[in-house]
Every structure is written in structure tokens, then in C-alpha cells.
MDTraj code that builds the backbone (N, CA, C; nanometers):
import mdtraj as md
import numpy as np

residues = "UNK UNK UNK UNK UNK UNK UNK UNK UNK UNK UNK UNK UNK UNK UNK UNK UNK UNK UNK UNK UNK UNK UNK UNK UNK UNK UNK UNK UNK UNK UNK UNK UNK UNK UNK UNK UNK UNK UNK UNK UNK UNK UNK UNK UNK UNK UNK UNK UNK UNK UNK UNK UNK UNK UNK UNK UNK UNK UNK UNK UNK UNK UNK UNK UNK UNK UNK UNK UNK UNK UNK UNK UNK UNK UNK UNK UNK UNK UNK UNK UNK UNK UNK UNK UNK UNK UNK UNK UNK UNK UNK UNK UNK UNK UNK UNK UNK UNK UNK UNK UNK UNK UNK UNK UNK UNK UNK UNK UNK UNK UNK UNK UNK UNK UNK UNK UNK UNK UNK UNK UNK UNK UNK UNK UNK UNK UNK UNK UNK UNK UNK UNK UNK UNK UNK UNK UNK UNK UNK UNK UNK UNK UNK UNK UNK UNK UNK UNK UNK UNK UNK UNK UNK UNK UNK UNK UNK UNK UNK UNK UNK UNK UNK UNK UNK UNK UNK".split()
xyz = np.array([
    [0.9559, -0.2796, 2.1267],
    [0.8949, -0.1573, 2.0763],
    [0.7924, -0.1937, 1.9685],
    [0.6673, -0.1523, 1.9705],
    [0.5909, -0.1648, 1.8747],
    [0.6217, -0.0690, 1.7250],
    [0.5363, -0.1455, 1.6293],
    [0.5726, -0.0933, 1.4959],
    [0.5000, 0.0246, 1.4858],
    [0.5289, 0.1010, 1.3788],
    [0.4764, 0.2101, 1.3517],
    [0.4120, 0.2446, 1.2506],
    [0.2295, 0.2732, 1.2306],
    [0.1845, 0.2855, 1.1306],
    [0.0366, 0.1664, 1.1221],
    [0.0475, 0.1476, 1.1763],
    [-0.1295, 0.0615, 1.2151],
    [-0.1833, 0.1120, 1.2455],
    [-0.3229, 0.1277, 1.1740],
    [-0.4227, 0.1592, 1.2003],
    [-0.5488, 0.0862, 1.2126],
    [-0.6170, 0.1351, 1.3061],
    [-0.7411, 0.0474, 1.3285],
    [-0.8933, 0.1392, 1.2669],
    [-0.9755, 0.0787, 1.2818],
    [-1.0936, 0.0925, 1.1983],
    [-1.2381, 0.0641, 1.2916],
    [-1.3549, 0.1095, 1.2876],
    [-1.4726, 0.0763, 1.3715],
    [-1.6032, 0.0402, 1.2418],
    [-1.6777, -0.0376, 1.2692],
    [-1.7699, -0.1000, 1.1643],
    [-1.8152, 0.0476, 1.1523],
    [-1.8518, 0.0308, 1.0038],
    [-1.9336, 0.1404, 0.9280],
    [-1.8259, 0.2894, 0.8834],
    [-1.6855, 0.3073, 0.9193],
    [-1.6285, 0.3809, 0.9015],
    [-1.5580, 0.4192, 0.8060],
    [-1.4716, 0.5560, 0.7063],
    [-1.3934, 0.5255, 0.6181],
    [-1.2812, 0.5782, 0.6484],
    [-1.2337, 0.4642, 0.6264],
    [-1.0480, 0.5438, 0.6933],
    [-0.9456, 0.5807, 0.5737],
    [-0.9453, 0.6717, 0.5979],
    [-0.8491, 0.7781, 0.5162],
    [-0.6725, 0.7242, 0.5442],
    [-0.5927, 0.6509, 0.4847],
    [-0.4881, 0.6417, 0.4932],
    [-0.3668, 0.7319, 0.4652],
    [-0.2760, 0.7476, 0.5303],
    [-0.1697, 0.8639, 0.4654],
    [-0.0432, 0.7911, 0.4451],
    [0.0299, 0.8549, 0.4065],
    [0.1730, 0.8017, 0.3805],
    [0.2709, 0.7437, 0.5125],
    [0.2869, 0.6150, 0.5149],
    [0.3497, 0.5534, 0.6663],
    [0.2181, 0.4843, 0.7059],
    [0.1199, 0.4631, 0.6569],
    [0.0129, 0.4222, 0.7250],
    [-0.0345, 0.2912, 0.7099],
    [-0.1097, 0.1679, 0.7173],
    [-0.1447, 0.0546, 0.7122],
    [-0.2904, -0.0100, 0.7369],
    [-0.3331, -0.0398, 0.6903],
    [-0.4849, -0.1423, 0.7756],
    [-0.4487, -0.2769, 0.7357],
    [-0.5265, -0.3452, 0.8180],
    [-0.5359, -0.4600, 0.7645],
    [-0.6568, -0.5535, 0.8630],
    [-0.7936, -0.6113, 0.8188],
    [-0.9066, -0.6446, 0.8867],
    [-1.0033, -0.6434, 0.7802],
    [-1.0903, -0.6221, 0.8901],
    [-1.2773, -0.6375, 0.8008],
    [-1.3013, -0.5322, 0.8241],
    [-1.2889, -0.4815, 0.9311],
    [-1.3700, -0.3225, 0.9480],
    [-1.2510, -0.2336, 0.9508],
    [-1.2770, -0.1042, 0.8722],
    [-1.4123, -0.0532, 0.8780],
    [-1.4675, -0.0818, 0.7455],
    [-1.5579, 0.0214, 0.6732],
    [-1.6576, -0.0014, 0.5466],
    [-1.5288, -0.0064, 0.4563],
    [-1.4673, 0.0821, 0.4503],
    [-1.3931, 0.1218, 0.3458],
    [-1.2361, 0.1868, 0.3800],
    [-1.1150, 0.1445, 0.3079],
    [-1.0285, 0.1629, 0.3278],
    [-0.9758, 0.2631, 0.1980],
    [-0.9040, 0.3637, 0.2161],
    [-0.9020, 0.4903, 0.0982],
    [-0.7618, 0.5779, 0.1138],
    [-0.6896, 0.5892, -0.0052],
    [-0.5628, 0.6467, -0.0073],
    [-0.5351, 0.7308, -0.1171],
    [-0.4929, 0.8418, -0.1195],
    [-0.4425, 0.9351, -0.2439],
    [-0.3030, 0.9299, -0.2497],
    [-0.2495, 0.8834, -0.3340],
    [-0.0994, 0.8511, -0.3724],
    [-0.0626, 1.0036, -0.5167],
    [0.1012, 1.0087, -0.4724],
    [0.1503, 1.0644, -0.5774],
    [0.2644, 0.9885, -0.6078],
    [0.3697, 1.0454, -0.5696],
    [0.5374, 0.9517, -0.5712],
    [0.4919, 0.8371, -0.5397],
    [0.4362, 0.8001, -0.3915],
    [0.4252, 0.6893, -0.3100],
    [0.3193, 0.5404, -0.3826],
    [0.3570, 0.4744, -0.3076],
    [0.2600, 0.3013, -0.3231],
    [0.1778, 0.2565, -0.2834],
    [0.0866, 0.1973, -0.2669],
    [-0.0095, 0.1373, -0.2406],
    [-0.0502, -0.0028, -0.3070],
    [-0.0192, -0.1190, -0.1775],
    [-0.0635, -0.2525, -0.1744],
    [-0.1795, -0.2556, -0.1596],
    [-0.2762, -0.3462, -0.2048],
    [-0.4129, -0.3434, -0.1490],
    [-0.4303, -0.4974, -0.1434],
    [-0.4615, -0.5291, -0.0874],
    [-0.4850, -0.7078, -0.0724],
    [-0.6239, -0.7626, -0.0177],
    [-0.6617, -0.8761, -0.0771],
    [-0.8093, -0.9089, -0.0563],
    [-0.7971, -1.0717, -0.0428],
    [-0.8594, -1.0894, 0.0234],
    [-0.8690, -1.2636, 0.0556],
    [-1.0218, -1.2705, 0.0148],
    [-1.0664, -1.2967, -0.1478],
    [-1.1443, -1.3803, -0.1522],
    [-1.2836, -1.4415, -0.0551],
    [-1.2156, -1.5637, -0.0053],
    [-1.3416, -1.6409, 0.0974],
    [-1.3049, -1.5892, 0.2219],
    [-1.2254, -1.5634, 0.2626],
    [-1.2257, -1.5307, 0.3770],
    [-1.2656, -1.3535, 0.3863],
    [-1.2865, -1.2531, 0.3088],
    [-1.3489, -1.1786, 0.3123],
    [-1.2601, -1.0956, 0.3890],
    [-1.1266, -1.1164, 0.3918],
    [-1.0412, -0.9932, 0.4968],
    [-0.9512, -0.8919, 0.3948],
    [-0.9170, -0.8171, 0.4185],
    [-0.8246, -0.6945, 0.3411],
    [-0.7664, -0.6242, 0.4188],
    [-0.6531, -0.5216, 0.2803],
    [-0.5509, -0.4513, 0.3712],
    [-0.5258, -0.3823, 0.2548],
    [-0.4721, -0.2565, 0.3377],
    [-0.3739, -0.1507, 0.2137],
    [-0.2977, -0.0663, 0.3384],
    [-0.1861, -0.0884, 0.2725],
    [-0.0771, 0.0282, 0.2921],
    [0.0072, 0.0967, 0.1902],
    [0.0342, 0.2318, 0.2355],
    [0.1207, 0.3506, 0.2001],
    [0.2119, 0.3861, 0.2451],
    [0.3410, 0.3760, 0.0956],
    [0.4204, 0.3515, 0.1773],
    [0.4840, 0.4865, 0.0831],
    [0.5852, 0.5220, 0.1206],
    [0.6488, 0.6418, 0.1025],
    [0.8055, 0.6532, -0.0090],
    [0.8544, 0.5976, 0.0860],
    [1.0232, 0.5112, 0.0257],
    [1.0573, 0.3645, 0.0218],
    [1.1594, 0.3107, -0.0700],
    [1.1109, 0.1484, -0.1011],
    [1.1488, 0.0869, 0.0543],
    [1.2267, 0.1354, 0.0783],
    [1.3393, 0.0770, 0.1822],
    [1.4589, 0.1577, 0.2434],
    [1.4946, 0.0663, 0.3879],
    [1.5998, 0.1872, 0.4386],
    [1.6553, 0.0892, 0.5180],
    [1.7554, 0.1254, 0.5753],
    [1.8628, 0.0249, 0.6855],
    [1.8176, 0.0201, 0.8033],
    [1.7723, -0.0596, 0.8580],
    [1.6794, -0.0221, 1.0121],
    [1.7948, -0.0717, 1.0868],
    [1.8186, 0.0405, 1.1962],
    [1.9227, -0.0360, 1.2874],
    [1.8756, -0.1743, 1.3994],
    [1.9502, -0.2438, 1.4549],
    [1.8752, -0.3583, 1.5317],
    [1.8101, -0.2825, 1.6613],
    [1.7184, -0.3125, 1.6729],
    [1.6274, -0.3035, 1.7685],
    [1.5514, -0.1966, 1.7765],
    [1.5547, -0.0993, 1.6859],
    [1.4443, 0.0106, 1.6120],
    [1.3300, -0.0864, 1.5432],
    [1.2167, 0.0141, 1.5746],
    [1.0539, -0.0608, 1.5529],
    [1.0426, -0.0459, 1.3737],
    [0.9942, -0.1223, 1.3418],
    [0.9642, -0.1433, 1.2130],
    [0.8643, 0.0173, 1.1806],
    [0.8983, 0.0470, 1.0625],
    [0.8262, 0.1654, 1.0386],
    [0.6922, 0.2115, 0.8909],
    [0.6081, 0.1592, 0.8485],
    [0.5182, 0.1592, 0.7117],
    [0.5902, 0.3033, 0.6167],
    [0.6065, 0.3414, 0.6515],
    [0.6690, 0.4481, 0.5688],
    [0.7333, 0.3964, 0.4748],
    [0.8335, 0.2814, 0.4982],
    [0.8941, 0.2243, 0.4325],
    [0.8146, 0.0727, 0.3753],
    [0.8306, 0.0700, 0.2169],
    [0.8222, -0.0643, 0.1803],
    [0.8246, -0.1991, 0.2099],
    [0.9150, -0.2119, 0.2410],
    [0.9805, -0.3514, 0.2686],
    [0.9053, -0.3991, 0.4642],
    [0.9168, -0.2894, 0.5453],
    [0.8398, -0.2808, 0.6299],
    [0.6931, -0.2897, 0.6747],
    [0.6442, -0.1975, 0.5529],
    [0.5267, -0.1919, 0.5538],
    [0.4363, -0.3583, 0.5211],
    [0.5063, -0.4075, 0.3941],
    [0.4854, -0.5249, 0.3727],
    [0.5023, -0.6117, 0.4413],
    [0.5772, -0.6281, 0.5128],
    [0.6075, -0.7326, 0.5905],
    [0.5536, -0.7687, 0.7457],
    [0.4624, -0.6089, 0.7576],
    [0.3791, -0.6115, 0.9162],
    [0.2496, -0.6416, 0.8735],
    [0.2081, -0.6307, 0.7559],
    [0.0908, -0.6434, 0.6791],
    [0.0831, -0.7954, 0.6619],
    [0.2041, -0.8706, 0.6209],
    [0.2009, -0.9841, 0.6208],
    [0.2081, -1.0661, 0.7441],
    [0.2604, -1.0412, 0.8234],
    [0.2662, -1.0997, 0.9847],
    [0.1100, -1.0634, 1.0294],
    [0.0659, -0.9320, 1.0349],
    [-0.0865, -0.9694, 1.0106],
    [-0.1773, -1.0953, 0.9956],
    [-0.1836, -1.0908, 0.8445],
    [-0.2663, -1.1839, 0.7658],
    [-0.2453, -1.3196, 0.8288],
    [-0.1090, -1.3144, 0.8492],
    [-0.0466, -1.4804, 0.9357],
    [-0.0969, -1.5220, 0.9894],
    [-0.1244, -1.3911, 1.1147],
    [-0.2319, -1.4097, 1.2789],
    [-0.3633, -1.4356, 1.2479],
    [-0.3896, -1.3841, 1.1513],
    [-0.5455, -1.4115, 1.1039],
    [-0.5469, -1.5483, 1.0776],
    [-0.4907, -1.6216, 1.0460],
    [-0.4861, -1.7800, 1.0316],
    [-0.4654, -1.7950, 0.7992],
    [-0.4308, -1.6917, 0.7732],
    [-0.4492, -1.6734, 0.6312],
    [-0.2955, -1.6796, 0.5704],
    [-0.2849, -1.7034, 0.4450],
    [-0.1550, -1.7419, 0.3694],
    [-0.1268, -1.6310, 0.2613],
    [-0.0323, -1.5539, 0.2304],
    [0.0175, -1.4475, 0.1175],
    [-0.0788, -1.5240, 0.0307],
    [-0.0268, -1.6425, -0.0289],
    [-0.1113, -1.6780, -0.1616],
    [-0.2248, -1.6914, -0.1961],
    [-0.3074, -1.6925, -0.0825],
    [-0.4502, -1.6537, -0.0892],
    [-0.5357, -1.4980, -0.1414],
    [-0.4214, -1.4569, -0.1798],
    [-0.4415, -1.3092, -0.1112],
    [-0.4504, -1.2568, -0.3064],
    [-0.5312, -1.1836, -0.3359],
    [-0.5619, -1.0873, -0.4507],
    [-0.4617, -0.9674, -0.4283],
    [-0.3772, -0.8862, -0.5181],
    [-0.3253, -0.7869, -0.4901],
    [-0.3254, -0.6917, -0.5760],
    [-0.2808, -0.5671, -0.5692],
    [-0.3473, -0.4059, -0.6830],
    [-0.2001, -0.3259, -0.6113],
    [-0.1703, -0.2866, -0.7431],
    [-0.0578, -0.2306, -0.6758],
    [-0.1106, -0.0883, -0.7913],
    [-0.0280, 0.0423, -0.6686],
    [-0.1324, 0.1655, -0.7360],
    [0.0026, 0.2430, -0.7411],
    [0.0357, 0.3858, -0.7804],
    [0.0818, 0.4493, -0.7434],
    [0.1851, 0.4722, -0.8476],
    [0.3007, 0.5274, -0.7572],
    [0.4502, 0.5904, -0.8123],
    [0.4633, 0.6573, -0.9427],
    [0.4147, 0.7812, -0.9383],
    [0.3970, 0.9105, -1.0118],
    [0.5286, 0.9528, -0.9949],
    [0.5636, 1.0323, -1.1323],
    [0.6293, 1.1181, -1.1305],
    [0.6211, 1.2374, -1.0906],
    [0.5653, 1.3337, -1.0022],
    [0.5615, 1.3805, -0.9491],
    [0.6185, 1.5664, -0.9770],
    [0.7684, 1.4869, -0.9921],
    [0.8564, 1.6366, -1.0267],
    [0.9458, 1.6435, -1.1923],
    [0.8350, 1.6306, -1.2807],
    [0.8870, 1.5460, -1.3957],
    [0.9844, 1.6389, -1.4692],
    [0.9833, 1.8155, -1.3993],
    [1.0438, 1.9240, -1.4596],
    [1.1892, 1.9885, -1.3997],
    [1.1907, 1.8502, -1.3225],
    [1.3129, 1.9013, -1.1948],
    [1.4397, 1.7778, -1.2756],
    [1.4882, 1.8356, -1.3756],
    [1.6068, 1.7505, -1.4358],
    [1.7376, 1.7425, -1.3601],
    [1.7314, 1.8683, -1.2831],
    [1.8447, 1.8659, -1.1882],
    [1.8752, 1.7758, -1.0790],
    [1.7734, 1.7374, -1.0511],
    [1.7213, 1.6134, -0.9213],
    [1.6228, 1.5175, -0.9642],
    [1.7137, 1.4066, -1.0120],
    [1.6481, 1.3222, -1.0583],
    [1.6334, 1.1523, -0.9297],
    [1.5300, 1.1588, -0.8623],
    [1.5661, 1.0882, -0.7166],
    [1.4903, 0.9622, -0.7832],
    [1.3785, 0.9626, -0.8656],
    [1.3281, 0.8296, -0.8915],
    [1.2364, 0.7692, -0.7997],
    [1.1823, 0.8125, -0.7049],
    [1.1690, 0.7574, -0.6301],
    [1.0309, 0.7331, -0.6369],
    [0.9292, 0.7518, -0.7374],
    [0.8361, 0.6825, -0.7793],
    [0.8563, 0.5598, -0.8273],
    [0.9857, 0.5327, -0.9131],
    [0.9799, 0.4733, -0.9924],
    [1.0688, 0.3256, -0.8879],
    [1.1264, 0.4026, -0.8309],
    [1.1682, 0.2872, -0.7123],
    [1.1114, 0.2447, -0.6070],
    [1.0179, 0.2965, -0.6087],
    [0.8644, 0.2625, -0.5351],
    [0.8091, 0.1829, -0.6138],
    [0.8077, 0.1744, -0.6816],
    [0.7179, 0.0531, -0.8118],
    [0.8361, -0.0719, -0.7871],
    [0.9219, -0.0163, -0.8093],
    [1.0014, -0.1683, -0.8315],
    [0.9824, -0.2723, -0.7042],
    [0.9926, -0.1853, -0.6046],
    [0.9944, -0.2222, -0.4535],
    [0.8701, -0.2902, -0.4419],
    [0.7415, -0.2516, -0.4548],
    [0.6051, -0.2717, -0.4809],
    [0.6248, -0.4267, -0.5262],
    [0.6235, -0.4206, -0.6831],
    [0.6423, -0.5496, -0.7582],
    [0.6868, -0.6528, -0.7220],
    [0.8540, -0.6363, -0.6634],
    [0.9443, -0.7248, -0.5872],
    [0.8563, -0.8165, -0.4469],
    [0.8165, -0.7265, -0.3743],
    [0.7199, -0.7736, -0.2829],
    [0.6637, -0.8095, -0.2660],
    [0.5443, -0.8272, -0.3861],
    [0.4084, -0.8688, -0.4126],
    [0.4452, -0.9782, -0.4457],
    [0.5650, -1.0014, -0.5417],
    [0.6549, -1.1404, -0.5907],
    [0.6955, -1.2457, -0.4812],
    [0.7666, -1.1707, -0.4040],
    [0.8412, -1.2173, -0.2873],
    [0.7211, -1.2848, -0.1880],
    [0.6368, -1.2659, -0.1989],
    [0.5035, -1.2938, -0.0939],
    [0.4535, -1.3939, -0.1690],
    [0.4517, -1.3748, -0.2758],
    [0.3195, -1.4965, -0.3086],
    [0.1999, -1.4402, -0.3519],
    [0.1982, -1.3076, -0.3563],
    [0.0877, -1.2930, -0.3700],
    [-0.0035, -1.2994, -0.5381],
    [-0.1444, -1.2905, -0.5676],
    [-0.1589, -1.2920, -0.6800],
    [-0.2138, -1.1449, -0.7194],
    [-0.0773, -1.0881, -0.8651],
    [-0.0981, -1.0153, -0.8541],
    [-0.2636, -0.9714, -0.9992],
    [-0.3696, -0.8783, -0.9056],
    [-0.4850, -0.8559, -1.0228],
    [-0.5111, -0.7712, -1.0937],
    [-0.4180, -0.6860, -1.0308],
    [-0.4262, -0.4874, -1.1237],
    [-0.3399, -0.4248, -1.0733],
    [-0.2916, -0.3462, -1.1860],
    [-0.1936, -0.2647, -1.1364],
    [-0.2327, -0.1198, -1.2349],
    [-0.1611, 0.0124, -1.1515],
    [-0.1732, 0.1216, -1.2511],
    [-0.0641, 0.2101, -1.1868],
    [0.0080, 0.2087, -1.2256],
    [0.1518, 0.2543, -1.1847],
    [0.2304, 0.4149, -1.2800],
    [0.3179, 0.4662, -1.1925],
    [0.3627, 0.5408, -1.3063],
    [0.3357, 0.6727, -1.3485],
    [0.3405, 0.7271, -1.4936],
    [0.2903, 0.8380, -1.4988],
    [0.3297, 0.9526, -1.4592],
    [0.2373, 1.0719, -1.4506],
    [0.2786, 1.1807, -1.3865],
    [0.1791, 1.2330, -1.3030],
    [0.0531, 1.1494, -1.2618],
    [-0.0555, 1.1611, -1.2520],
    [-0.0726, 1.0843, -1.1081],
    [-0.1379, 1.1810, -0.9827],
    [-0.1904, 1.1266, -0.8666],
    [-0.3009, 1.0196, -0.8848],
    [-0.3098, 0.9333, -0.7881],
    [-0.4614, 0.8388, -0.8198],
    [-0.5289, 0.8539, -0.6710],
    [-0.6543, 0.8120, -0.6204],
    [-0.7086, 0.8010, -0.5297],
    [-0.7800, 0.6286, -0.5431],
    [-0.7335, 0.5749, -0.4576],
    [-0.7394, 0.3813, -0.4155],
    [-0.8598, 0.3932, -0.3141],
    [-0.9908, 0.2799, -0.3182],
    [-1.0855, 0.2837, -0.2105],
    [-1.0651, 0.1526, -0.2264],
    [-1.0548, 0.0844, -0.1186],
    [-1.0789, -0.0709, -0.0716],
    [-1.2303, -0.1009, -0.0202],
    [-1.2923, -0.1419, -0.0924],
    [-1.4373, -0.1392, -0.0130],
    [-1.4636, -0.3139, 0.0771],
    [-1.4399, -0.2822, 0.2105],
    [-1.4541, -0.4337, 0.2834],
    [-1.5409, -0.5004, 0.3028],
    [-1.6548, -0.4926, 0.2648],
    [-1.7822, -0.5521, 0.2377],
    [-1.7888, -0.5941, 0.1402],
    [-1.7579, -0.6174, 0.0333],
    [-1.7182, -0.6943, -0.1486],
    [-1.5919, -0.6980, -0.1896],
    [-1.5012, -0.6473, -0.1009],
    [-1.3478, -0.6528, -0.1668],
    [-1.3558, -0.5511, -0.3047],
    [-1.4054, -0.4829, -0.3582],
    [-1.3968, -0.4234, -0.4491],
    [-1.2605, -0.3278, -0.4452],
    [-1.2220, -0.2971, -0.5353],
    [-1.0719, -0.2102, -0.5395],
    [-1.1523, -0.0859, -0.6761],
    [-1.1201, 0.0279, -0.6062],
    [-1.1548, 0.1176, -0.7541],
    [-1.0474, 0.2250, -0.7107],
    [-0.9558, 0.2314, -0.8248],
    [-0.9124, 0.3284, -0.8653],
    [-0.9355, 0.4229, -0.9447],
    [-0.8860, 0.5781, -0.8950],
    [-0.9212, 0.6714, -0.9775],
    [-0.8015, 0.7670, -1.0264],
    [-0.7761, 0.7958, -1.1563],
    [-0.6671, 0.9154, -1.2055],
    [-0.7354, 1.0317, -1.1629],
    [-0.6158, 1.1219, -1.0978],
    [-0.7039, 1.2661, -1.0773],
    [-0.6510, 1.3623, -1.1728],
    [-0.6903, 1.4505, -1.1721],
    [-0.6433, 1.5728, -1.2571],
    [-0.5247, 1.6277, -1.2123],
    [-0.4431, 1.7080, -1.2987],
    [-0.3668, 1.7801, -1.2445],
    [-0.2260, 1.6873, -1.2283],
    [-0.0748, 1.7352, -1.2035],
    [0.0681, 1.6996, -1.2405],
    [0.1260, 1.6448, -1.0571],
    [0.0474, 1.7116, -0.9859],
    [0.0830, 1.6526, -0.8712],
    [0.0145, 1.6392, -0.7262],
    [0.0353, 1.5851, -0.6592],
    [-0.0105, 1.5842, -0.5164],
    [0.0343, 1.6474, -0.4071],
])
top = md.Topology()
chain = top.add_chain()
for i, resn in enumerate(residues, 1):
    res = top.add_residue(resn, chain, resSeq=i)
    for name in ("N", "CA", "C"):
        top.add_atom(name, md.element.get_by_symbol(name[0]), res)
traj = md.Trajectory(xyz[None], top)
């Protein structure tokens, strides 16, 4: 069964990522995500000029055997992103990384306290660790949505805080 949550891209295009979602390549122009609770990896290879970002939703979950890997999840998401880069002939440690995201979201809901921004960050961190990767920026946290553009023609990463308590 194939995985779930790849997306592909056509030169000159900007792909809008959502939550469960993934790229990873040269094309298209630009890769772009609005996070609230959720995460966002962004990864850049330098000389080799390739990148990736995924959104991921929850850190992790119990996948039964022989169910398809799913980006929604963390640990998943990372790890199809990395089998990726593999095929490309490229190494985690080559790799620049920006980790964005995990807002508080529902900061007025004391009754339900799920964390799950904040265990989205941890998950994030752990991963980026666990890989090898090097990590170059991070902006985490908060109570505040951001919007992530990967631009694949310079590797540039720009993040933005938006207005307003949630997404």
C-alpha cells in the first residue's frame, strides 16, 4: 500500500500544503504552509539545491502492521521525507532544517488541556535530532499561527507571525 500524503509539484508552481501533507524535490517555485497547533519541517540541501516541507498534525500514533504510513503524523511524515532524500542519492546531514509551528491554539480551554502543540514541538525537535539533521531556525510555540514559504530556487525559508489567537 502506498503512503499517504505526497505531493507533487510542476516547474513554476506554488503549492499550498495542508495538514497530512508533504513535498519533497526541486519543483515547484515554491513550497507554502499555514500552521496553528501543527509542525512544519522544512529542509534544504545546500549544493545540491533540493528541499522539502511537511505538515504534520499529531506527533505520533501506533500504526498497525501493514497499514500505509500516513504524514499526518510526525514520526511518519519524517521518515517518508527521509526515505525520499535517500532516493535522491542525499544524506539527513546534509540537510539545513526550520522547524515552525505548535501554537497554542486553545489557550482559554483549561478544561482540556491536550498539548498538542506543544507535543508537536517536542516530536519536531526529537526528529530533526534523530536524523541528523542541522538544525537553522526555529519559531515555535506561542499562541500565534505562522505562514512557512520554502522558496526552491534559493532555498530561502521565510516565516511569517499572523495576527489574531488562532487558525
Amino acid at each position: 500500500m502506498d503512503d499517504l500524503g505526497r505531493m507533487r509539484g510542476r516547474p513554476g508552481e506554488h503549492l499550498n500544503l495542508f495538514a497530512g501533507q508533504f513535498f519533497f524535490g526541486r519543483e515547484p517555485s515554491t513550497v507554502r504552509t499555514l500552521l496553528g497547533s501543527c509542525v512544519a519541517v522544512v529542509l534544504w540541501h545546500p549544493q545540491r539545491r533540493l528541499g522539502g516541507m511537511c505538515h504534520f498534525l499529531l506527533p505520533q500514533r501506533q500504526r498497525p502492521a501493514g497499514q500505509a504510513r500516513d504524514a499526518r503524523y510526525g514520526d511518519e511524515a519524517l521518515a517518508m521525507m527521509v526515505e525520499a532524500l535517500r532516493q535522491s542519492g542525499t544524506d539527513p546531514r546534509d540537510y539545513e532544517a526550520h522547524l515552525y509551528g505548535g501554537a497554542d491554539t486553545m489557550p482559554d480551554q483549561t478544561d482540556l488541556r491536550l498539548n498538542i502543540g506543544e507535543r508537536n514541538i517536542e516530536r519536531g525537535w526529537s526528529l530533526i535530532d534523530h536524523y541528523g539533521f542541522t538544525l537553522q531556525a526555529i519559531d515555535v510555540g506561542d499562541r500565534v499561527p505562522r505562514q512557512v514559504r520554502l522558496d526552491l530556487g534559493t532555498g530561502e525559508v521565510e516565516m511569517r507571525r499572523c495576527q489574531g489567537s488562532t487558525v
